[in-house]
MITOR-523707 format. One line per 8 residues: number of its first residue (from 1); their letters; for each residue x, y, z of C-alpha. Coordinates in steps of 0.001 Angstrom, whole numbers, m for minus. Example, Ala and Ser with C-alpha at 12.3 -4.5 7.8 and 13.67 -1.06 7.14 Angstrom:
2
1 = AS = 12300 m4500 7800 | 13670 m1060 7140 $
END
This chain:
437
1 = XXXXXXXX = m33399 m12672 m12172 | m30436 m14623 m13869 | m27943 m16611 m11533 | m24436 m17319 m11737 | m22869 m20289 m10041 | m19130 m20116 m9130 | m16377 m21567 m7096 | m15699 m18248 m5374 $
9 = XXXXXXXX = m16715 m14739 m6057 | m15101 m11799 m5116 | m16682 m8299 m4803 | m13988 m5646 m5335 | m11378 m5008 m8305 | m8518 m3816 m6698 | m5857 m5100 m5884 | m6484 m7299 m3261 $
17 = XXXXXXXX = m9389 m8073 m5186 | m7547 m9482 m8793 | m4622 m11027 m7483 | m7048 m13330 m5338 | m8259 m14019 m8600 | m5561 m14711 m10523 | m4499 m17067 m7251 | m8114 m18803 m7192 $
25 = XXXXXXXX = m8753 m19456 m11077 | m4699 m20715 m11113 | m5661 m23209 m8757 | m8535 m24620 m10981 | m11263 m22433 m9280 | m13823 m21170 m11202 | m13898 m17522 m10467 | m16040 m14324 m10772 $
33 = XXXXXXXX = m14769 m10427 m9999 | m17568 m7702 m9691 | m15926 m4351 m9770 | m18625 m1134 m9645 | m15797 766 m11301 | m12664 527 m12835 | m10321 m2217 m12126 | m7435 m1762 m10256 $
41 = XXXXXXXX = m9207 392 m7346 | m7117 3258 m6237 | m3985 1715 m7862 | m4755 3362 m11471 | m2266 4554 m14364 | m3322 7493 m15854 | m1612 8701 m19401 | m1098 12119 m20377 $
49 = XXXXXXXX = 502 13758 m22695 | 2737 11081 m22669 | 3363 10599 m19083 | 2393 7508 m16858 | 407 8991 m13746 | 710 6440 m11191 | m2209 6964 m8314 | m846 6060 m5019 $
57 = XXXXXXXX = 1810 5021 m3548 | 3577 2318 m6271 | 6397 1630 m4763 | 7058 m2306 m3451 | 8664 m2477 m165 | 11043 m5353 449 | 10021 m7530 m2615 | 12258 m10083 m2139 $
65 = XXXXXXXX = 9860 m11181 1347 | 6881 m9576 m63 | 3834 m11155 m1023 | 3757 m10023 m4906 | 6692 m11821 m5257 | 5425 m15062 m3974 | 2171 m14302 m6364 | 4494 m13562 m9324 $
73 = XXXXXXXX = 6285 m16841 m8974 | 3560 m18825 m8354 | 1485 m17403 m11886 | 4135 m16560 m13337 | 3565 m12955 m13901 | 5730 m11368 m16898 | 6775 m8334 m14343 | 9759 m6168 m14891 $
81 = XXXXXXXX = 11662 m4162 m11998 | 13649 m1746 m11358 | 15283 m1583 m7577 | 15867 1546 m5695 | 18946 2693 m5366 | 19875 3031 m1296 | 22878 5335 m1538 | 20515 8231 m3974 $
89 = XXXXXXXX = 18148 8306 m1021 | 18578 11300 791 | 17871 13258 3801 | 17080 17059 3285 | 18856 18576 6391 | 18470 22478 5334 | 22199 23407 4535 | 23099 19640 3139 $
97 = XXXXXXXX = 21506 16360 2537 | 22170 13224 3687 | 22202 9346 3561 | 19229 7644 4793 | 20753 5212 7085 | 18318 2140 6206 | 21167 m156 6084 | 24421 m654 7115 $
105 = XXXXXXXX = 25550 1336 3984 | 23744 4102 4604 | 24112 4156 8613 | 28111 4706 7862 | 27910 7048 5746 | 24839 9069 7307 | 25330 12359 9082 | 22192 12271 10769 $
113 = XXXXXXXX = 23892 10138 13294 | 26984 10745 15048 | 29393 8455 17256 | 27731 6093 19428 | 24196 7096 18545 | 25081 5170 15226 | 25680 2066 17504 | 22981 2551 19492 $
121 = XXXXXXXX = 20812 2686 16013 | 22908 m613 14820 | 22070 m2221 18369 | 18112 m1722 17555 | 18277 m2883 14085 | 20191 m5856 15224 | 17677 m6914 18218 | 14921 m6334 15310 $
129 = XXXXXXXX = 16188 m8259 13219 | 16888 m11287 15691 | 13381 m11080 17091 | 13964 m9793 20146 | 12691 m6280 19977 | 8632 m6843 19234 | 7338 m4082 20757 | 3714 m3928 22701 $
137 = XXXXXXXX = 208 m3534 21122 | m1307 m1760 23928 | 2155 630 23819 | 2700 3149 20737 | 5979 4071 19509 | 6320 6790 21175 | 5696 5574 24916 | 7780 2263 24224 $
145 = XXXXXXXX = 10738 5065 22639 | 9977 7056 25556 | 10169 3954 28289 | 13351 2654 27043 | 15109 5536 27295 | 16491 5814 23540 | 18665 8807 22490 | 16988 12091 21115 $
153 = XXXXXXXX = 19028 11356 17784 | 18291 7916 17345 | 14910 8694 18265 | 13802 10547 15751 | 15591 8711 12752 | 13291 5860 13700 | 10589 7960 13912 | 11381 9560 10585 $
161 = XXXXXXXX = 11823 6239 8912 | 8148 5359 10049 | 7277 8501 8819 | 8776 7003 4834 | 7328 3575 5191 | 4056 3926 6559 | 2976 7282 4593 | 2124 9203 7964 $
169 = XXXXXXXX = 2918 12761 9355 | 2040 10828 12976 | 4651 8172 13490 | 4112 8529 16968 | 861 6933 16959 | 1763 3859 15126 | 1588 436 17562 | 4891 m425 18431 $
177 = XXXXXXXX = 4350 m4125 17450 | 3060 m2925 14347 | 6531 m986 14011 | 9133 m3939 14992 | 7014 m5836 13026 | 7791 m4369 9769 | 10923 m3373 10100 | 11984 m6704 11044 $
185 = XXXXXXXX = 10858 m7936 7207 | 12361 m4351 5963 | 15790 m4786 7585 | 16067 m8339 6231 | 15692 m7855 2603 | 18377 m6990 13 | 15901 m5405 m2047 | 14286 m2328 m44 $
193 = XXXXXXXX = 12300 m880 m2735 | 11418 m1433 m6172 | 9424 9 m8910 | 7040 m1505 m11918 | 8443 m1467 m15125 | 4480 484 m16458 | 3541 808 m13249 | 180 m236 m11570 $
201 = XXXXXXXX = m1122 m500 m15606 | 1270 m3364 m15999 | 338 m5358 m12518 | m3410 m4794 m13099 | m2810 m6044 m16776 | m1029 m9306 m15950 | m3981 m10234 m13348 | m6516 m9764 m16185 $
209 = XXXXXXXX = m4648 m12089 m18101 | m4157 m14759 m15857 | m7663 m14436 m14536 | m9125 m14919 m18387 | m6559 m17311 m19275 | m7634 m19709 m16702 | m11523 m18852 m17171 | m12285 m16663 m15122 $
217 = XXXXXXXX = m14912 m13992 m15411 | m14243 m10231 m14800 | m17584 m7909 m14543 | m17307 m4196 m14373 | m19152 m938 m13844 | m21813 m3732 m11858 | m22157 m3047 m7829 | m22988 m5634 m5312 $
225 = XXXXXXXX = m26013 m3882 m3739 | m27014 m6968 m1786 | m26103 m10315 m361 | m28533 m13133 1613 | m27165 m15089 4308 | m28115 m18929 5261 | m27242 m20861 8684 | m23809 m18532 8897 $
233 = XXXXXXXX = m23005 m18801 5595 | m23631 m16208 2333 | m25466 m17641 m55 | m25592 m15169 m3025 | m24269 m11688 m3972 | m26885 m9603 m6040 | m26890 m6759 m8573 | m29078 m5060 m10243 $
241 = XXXXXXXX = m29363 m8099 m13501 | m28106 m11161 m12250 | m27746 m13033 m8660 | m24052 m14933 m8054 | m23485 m17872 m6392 | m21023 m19862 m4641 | m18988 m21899 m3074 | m16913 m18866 m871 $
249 = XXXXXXXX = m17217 m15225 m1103 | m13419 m12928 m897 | m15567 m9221 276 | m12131 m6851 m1070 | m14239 m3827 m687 | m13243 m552 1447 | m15065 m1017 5296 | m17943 1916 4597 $
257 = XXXXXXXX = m18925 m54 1519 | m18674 m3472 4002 | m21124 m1909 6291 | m23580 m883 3533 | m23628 m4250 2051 | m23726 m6835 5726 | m26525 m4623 7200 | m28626 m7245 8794 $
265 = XXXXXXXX = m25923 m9877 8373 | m24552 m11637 11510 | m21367 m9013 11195 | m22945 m6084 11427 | m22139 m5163 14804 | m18446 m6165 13739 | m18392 m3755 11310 | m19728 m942 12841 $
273 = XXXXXXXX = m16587 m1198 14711 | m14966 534 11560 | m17107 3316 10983 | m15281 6409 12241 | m11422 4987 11383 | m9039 7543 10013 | m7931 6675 6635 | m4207 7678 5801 $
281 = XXXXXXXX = m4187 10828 3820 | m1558 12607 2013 | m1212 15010 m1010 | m63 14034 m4393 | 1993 16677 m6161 | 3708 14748 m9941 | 5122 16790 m12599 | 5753 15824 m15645 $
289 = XXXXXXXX = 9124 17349 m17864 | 10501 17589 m21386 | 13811 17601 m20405 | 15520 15736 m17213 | 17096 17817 m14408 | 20063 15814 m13394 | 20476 15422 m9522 | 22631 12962 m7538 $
297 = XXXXXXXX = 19549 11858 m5620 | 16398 10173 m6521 | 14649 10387 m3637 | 14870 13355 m1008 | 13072 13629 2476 | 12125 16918 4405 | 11693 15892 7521 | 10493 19527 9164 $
305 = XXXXXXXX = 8305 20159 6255 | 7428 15828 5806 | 7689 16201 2346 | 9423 13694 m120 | 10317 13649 m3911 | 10870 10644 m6087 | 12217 10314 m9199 | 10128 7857 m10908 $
313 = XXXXXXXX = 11189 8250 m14251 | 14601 7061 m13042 | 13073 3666 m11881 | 9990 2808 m14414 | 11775 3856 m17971 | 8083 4454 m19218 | 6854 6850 m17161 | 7895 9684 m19258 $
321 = XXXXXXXX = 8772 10469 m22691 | 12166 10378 m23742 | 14077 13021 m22366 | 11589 13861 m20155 | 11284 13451 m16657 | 8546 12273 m14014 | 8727 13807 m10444 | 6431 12758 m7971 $
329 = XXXXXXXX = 6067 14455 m4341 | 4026 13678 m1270 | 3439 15243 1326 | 1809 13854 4505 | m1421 15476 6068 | m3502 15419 9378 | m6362 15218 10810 | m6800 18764 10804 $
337 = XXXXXXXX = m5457 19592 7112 | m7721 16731 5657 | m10628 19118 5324 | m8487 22697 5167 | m8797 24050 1299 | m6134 26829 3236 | m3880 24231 4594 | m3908 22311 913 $
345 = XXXXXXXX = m2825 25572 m523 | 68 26294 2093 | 1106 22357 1807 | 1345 22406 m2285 | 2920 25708 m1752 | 5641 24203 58 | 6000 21333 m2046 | 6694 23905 m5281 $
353 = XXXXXXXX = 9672 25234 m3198 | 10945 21853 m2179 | 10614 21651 m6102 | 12525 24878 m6655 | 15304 23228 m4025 | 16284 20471 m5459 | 15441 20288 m9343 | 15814 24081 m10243 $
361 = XXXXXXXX = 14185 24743 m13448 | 11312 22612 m13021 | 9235 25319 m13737 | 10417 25844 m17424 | 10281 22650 m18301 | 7084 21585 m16872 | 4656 19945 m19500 | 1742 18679 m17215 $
369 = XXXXXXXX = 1406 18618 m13476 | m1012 16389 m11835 | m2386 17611 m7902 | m4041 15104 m5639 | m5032 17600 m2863 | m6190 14833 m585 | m5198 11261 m1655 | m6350 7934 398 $
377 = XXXXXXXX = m2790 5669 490 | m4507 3542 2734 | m7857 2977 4059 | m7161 2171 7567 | m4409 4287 9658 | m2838 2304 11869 | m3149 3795 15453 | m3469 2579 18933 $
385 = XXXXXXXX = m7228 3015 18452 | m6863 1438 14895 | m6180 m1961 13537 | m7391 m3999 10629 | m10203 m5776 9682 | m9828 m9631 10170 | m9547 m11287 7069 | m12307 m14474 8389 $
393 = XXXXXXXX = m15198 m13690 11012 | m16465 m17452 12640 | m20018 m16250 12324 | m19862 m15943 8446 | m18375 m19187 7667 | m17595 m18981 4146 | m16833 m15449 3331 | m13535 m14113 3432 $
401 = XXXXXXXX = m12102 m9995 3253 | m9125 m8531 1994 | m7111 m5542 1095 | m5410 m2987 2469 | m7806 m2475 5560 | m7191 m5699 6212 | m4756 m7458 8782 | m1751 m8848 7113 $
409 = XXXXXXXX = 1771 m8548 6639 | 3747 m5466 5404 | 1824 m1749 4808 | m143 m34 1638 | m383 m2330 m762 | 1615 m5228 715 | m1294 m5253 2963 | m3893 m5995 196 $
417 = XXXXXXXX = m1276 m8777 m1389 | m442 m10580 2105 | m4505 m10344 2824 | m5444 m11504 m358 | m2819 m14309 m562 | m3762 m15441 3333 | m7502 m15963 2607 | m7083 m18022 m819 $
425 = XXXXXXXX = m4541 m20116 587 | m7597 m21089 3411 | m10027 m21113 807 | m7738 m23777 m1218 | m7117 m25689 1689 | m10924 m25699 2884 | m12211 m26907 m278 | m9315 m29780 m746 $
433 = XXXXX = m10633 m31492 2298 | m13620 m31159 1325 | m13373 m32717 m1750 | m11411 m35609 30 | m14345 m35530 2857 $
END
């Protein structure tokens, strides 16, 4: 069989999985990416009939502290954005909407707090900000909510924020470090959200090109059915033509395809630990229109019905045809509705009336609609009973894993940038002192 030596080869073409890539070959590495499918993993752009499809959640959370920003510096990624607009996101509160009160903007003006529950909201922001509240990891949300004593009102608007920002019906469950955690990097940026101008398409593009332009090699449609292990340390990755080689492995592959490939390998056991986690699920409703249906929102939340709509066309100018419009709507699901054909029904037949709500006329202008009925935003809920996958494990020396069932900073896909980022920047420093050794 043929071999392949490299610096560092990564299994997995995601996201997690290119911009380590594009980091590594940068850096001088010589690189390889084996990707059984398409690149990009679940983050895929899908054209049709002249719309841009975006699969997943494409939306970048504080990018002025997240980690695609520090990548897009650093390669110098030709990236444009487009930044949400705070005051246009709205609450849906059955007879009105509105403001979401993610900053100070928005807690003035919001209705969903009144007199000195709007304090009380500042007061936790503030202490979140500063540090001081960090929450517990043996102590969810909920309980740590429920210990302090906080206000019904303000409450729930954290609760309902959670319910935004980590794509979850269940807020409740969420680790309360894991909360404070990420709003304290939410509440400090100036830049909340923001959309790709060509959405995933673009991203996944400019990683190809950085990857070839510095020499590194990009092999699809081949799976990594194998890998041998030496004195703690992987040796080679095979497929079905041609055995790779190197220096250090990145694994960016989902945990059940983990576990298939380290059976026998000194992390097996560690794996294992992964086998029945809950993915996050929700469902995927996008429409595309000929013609725009003005509204003085571009986002709007249910929170009875945890259902939101976002106007995508608004931010990423090449979504849709021009004229037309781009609509996308999630809706969250559990445990129970995962595997429900009668509860997908009931949930898209909700989201068509939160349609009919608030963009009236949808219906006649609709050119294509595109339904995810059950939709993986991220492959690791996190839960009291669920937390990621360590990026290093001592007993495999020189493999690595990332993405976004990984630990790291931020949620979704910050998760597979901040993994990603963390385990090159050890994998640059390891083989610097090495080469001074």
């Amino acid at each position: 069989m043929k071999k392949s030596q490299y610096d560092v080869v990564i299994v997995g073409g995601g996201l997690a999985g290119l911009s380590a890539a594009a980091k590594l070959s940068h850096h001088g590495k010589k690189v390889a990416v084996i990707e059984r499918g398409k690149l990009g993993g679940r983050a895929m752009t899908i054209k049709m009939k002249g719309f841009q499809f975006n699969f997943g959640a494409h939306a970048i959370y504080g990018r002025d502290q997240s980690f695609l920003t520090t990548i897009e510096k650093e390669l110098g990624l030709r990236l444009y954005w487009s930044d949400f607009t705070q005051m246009k996101a709205k609450y849906d509160l059955g007879e009105e909407v509105s403001v979401v009160p993610s900053n100070i903007g928005g807690l003035i003006q919001t209705k969903l707090l009144k007199g000195m529950d709007k304090f009380r909201f500042a007061y936790h922001i503030m202490f979140t900000m500063l540090g001081f509240e960090k929450g517990d990891p043996d102590i969810s949300i909920h309980d740590w909510l429920e210990n302090k004593k906080v206000s019904p009102a303000v409450k729930e608007m954290m609760l309902n924020l959670a319910s935004s920002n980590f794509f979850t019906g269940e807020p409740e469950r969420i680790p309360s470090d894991v909360f404070f955690g990420y709003y304290r990097r939410l509440f400090k940026t100036n830049i909340p959200v923001s959309y790709i101008q060509g959405g995933w398409a673009k991203l996944i593009n400019e990683f190809i090109r950085i990857i070839e332009k510095n020499g590194g090699e990009i092999i699809t449609k081949t799976k990594a059915n194998g890998i041998k292990v030496e004195q703690k340390k992987v040796t080679e990755v095979h497929t079905n033509k041609v055995t790779y080689t190197a220096k250090d492995f990145i694994f960016a592959i989902p945990p059940e395809e983990l576990r298939e490939l380290f059976q026998g390998s000194p992390i097996e056991s560690e794996l294992e630990r992964y086998k029945n986690f809950e993915p996050t699920y929700v469902m995927f409703y996008d429409i595309g229109l000929k013609k725009r249906i003005d509204s003085s929102y571009t986002y709007i939340f249910d929170r009875d019905r945890q259902i939101f709509i976002t106007d995508i066309s608004y931010y990423d100018m090449e979504a849709a045809p021009p004229g037309g419009q781009l609509l996308q709507a999630v809706a969250y699901l559990k445990k129970n509705e995962v595997n429900d054909p009668n509860a997908h029904e009931k949930i898209k037949q909700r989201i068509e009336a939160f349609y009919d709500k608030h963009y009236d006329g949808w219906r006649k202008e609709l050119v294509v609609p595109r339904v995810s009925k059950v939709a993986v935003v991220q492959a690791i809920k996190w839960t009291m009973n669920q937390r990621g996958l360590p990026t290093h494990f001592s007993n495999l020396t020189n493999s690595y894993f990332a993405g976004d069932w990984c630990q790291g900073a931020g949620q979704l896909s910050e998760l597979s940038f901040s993994s990603a980022y963390d385990v090159c920047q050890r994998i640059i420093k390891e083989q610097a002192a090495q080469n001074s050794a």
